[in-house]
N, C-alpha and C positions, 0 to 999 in steps of 0.2 A: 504494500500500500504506500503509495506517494507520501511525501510532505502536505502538498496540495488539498489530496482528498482528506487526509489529515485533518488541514485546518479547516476543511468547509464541513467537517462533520461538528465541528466542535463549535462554528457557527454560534449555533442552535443553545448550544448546555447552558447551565444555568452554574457549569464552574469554569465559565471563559474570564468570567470576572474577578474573582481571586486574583490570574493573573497581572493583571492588572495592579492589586495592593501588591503583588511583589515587586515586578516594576517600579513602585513607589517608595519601597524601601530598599531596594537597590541603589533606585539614585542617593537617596539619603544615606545610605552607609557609605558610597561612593565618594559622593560628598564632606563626610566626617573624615574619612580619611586621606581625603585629597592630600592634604596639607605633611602627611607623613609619605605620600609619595613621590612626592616634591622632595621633600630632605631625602630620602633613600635615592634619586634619579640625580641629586647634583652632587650627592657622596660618592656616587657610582661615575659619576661624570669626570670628577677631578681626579679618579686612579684608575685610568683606563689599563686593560691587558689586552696583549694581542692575545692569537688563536692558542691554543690551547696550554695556554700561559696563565687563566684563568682562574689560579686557585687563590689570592686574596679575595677575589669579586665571588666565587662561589663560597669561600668564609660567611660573607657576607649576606648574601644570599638563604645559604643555611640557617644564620641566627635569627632571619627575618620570620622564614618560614615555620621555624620551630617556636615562635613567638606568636605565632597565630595557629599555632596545636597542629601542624601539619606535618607528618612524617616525613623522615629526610631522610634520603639514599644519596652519601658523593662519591665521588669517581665513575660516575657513567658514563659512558664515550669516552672513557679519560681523566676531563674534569669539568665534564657533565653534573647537574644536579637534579636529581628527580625528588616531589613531594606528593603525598598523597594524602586525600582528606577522604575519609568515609562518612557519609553522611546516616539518615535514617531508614533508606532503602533499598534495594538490591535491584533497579531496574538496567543499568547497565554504567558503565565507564567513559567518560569524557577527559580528553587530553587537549591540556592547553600550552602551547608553547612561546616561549620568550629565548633569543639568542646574547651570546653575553659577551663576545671577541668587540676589541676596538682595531682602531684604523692605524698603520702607518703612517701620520698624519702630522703636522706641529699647528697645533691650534692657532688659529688667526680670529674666533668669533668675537672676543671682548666680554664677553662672558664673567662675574665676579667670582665664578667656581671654574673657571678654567683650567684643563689638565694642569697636573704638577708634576706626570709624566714629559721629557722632553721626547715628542718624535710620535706620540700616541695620541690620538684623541680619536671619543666617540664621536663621528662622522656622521654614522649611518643611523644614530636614533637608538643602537641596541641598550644602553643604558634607560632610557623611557620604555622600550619594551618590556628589560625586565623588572622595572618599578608599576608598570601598569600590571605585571601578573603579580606579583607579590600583593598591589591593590586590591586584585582580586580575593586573590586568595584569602584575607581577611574581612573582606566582604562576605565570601562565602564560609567562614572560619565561623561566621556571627549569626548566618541561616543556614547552618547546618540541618535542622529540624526541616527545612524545605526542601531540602537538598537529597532526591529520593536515589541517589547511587555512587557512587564514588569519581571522583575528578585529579587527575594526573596531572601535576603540575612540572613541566620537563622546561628545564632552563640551560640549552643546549651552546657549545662551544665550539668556536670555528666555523661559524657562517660565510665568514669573507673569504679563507681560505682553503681552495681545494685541496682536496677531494672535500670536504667538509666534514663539519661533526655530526651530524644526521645518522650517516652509516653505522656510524660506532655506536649510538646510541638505542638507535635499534637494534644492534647486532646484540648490544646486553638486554635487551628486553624491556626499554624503556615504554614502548608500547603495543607491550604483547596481549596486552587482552581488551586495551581500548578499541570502542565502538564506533568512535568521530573524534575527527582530533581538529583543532581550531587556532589558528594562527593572525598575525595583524604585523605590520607595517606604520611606520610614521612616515609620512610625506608632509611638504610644504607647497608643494602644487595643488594640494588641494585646500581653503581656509579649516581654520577649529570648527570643529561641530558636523565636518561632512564628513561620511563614511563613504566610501566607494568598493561597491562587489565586479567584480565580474567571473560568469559560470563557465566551464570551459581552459582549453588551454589560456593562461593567463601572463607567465611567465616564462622568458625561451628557455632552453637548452644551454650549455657554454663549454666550448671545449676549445682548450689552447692549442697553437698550430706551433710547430717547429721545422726550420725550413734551414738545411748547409747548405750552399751552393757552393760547387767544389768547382775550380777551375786551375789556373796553372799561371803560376805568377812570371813577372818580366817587367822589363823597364816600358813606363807610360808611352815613349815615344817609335815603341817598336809592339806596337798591338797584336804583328800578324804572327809573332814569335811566344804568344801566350795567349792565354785560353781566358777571357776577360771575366771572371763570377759577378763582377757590379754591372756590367752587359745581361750580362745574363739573368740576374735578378730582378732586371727593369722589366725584360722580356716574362718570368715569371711572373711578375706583382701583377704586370697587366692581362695576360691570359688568366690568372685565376679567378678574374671577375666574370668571364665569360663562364663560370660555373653559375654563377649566382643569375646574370642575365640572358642566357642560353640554353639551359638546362635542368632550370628549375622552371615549375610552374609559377608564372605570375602572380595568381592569388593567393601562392602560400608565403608568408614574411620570413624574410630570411636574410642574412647581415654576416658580410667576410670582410675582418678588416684585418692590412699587417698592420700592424702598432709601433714595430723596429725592427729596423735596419743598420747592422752592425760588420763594418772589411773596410779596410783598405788602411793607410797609415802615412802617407805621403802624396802630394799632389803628382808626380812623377813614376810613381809604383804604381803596378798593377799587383790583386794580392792574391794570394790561394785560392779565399775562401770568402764567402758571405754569411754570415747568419741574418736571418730575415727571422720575426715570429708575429702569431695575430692569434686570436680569435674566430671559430664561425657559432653564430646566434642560428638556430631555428624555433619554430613553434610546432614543428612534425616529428617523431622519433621515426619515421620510417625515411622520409629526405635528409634530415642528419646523417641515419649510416648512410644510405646512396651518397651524398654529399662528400664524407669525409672519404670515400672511395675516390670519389671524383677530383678532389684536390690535389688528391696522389698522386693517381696517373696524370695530370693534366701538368702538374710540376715536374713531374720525373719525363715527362715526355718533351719539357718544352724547354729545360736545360740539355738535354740528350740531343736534340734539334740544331741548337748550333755549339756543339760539340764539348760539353762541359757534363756535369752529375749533380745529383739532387737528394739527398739522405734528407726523410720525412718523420718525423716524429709527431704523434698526438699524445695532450695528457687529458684523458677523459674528466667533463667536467660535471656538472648537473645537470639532471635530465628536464625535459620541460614541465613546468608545474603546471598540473591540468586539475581546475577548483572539480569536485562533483555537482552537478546540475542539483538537485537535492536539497544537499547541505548548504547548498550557495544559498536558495530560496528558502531555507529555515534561516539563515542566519541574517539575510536582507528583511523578512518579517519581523523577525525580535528585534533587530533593530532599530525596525519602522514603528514597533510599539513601545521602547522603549525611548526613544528621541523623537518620533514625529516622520510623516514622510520626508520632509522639505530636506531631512539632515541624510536621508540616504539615496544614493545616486549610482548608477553604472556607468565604469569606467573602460575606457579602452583595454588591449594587450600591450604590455612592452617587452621590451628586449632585454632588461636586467632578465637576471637570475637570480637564485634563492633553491637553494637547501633542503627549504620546506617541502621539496618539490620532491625527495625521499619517503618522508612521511606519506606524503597522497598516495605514493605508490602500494605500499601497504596496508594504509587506513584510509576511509572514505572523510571527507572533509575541505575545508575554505581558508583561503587566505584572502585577509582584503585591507585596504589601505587607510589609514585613522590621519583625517586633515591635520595640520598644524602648522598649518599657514599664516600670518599676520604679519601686513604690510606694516602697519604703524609701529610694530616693535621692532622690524629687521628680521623677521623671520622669513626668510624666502631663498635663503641660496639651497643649491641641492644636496642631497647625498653625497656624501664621501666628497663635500667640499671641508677648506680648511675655517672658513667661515658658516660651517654649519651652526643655525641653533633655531630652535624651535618656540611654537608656541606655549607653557606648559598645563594650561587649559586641555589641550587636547586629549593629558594622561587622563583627566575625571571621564571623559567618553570612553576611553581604552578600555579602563578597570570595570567598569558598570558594565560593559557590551558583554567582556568574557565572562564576568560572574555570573546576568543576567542569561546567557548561553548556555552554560553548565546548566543551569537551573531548569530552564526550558526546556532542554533536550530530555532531561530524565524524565521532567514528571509527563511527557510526553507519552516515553516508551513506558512508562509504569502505567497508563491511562490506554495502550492499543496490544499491552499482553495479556 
């Protein structure tokens, strides 16, 4: 049975309207605890760790959660942190996740809790991520009593970098027996207060490209005596497009970029070798393999062509994150009953990636993107800039959507067993 017919059967009852007082004391607990997830997100803000570097910030993490009666498991994935709360019912398991790696980055935002890391800063927002589920989780720590089945709170490590920490986190069983798992984003493209779903593939694929162009070195002024690799790389850079414009179908999105280009040492040298490396984006896993077939030959054939070699390497990245149709449309209603239509919107597909996109493959479930946008405070540069910084209004929506989710989702399936 659908979500859909789900909610038109309930229409009708005479217990659609409870939902609603929860709803109401959600935002209100939300609300009360705004203000400690604010301190916890600019605590977490000023000690950033990169990938799996993680263990002051999962300290941290831990103390949080065992301070809102929440079981703590560390070292998942490494130095993953899972929490779990059992509520008053056994209708099934809900898993919420927050990612907790910082950026390579030297903060430039101006910010009065800015990193005290030199060279680290949260870029990407994962610090408000994991302060909006700990929000949660205290929210839900306090309607337990409402809370008809247990909620998995996985606060995973090394989002930014490949292979990621998803893998590992499932490989220990971070969500092995979860029934939906539900994930969020902070963006400044969209303002505070808008939510954006989209059902469907939502986020590409990303897998790094590695490219030697081997040729045969000589002095600059005697070209026909060496075998040129920086000729030669020109001649590859440019036919690899013809994969992406020739060979692909048009309506599927798809993005080959080289990023660097690395030979040579002398204006007057010609040199061995080139290394070239890039990226290819899709939103198909069936054109990705064909694709990353297609780059090979089409490199190995087109330094081979005028008389050089091409040694190809790929480092497999994340597959594309595809929301379930479903769970998209139960998580776009709750949150259309717990903020209003006007605050929820459907958004396009982009070409980032994300991690998360592990989990879907396993569990059924959505990821969607929480505004925090505001022009008048400077909140607008993007991700994984060194001026990143946000609106922090945005976290009271985070925290309320995932608790109010949890919530929903159980006494749902405890309501159609």
């Amino acid at each position: 049975m659908t979500n859909n017919s789900l909610r038109s059967k309930r229409a009708d009852r005479p217990e659609a309207e409870p939902a609603k007082n929860v709803a109401e004391v959600v935002l209100g607990l939300g609300r009360k605890f705004f203000p400690q997830v604010v301190k916890l997100r600019r605590h977490l803000h000023r000690y950033p760790e990169l990938a799996f570097e993680e263990l002051i910030t999962g300290k941290t993490l831990a103390e949080e959660l065992n301070n809102s009666g929440v079981k703590v498991t560390k070292g998942v994935g490494k130095t993953g942190i899972v929490g779990v709360l059992k509520g008053t019912g056994s209708a099934g398991t809900v898993a919420l996740r927050a990612d907790m790696d910082a950026l390579p980055i030297d903060e430039q935002s101006g910010v009065s809790f800015s990193s005290q890391s030199k060279g680290k800063m949260h870029a990407c927002g994962h610090d408000a991520h994991m302060a909006m589920l700990i929000g949660a989780a205290r929210i839900l720590s306090h309607m337990r009593n409402d809370l008809r089945g247990k909620v998995i709170f996985i606060f995973q490590p090394s989002e930014e970098k490949n292979p990621g920490g998803a893998p590992g986190m499932i490989r220990d069983g971070a969500v092995s027996d979860a029934d939906v798992i539900f994930g969020q984003h902070i963006t400044t493209d969209l303002p505070t207060g808008r939510i954006g779903f989209h059902a469907g593939p939502m986020m590409a694929s990303a897998d790094e490209l590695y490219f030697t162009i081997i040729g045969k070195g000589g002095h600059g002024a005697k070209p026909h005596d060496a075998i040129d690799p920086i000729f030669i790389s020109a001649q590859v850079i440019t036919s690899l497009q013809s994969v992406i414009s020739r060979m692909k179908d048009p309506l599927d999105p798809s993005v080959l970029t080289i990023g660097s280009i690395h030979g040579g040492t002398a204006t007057n040298i010609i040199p061995d070798s080139v290394k070239l490396s890039g990226t290819l984006r899709t939103m198909n896993e069936s054109w990705r393999s064909k694709a990353l077939k297609l780059i090979s030959s089409t490199a190995k054939q087109t330094a081979s062509s005028v008389g050089g070699r091409c040694d190809f390497t790929i480092s497999s990245g994340y597959p594309v994150l595809v929301n379930s149709e479903s769970e998209t449309e139960f998580a776009r209603q709750a949150a259309q009953n717990l903020f209003g239509k006007k605050s929820v919107i459907t958004v396009p597909a982009v070409m980032g990636a994300e991690d998360f996109a592990y989990f879907l493959r396993v569990v059924p479930g959505t990821f969607w993107w929480i505004g925090a946008g505001n022009r008048k405070m400077g909140a607008t540069s993007s991700i994984h800039s060194s001026s990143f910084r946000i609106d922090e209004e945005a976290m009271f929506y985070g925290s309320s959507l995932l608790a109010f989710l949890a919530i929903e989702y159980l006494r749902q399936r405890e309501r159609d067993t």
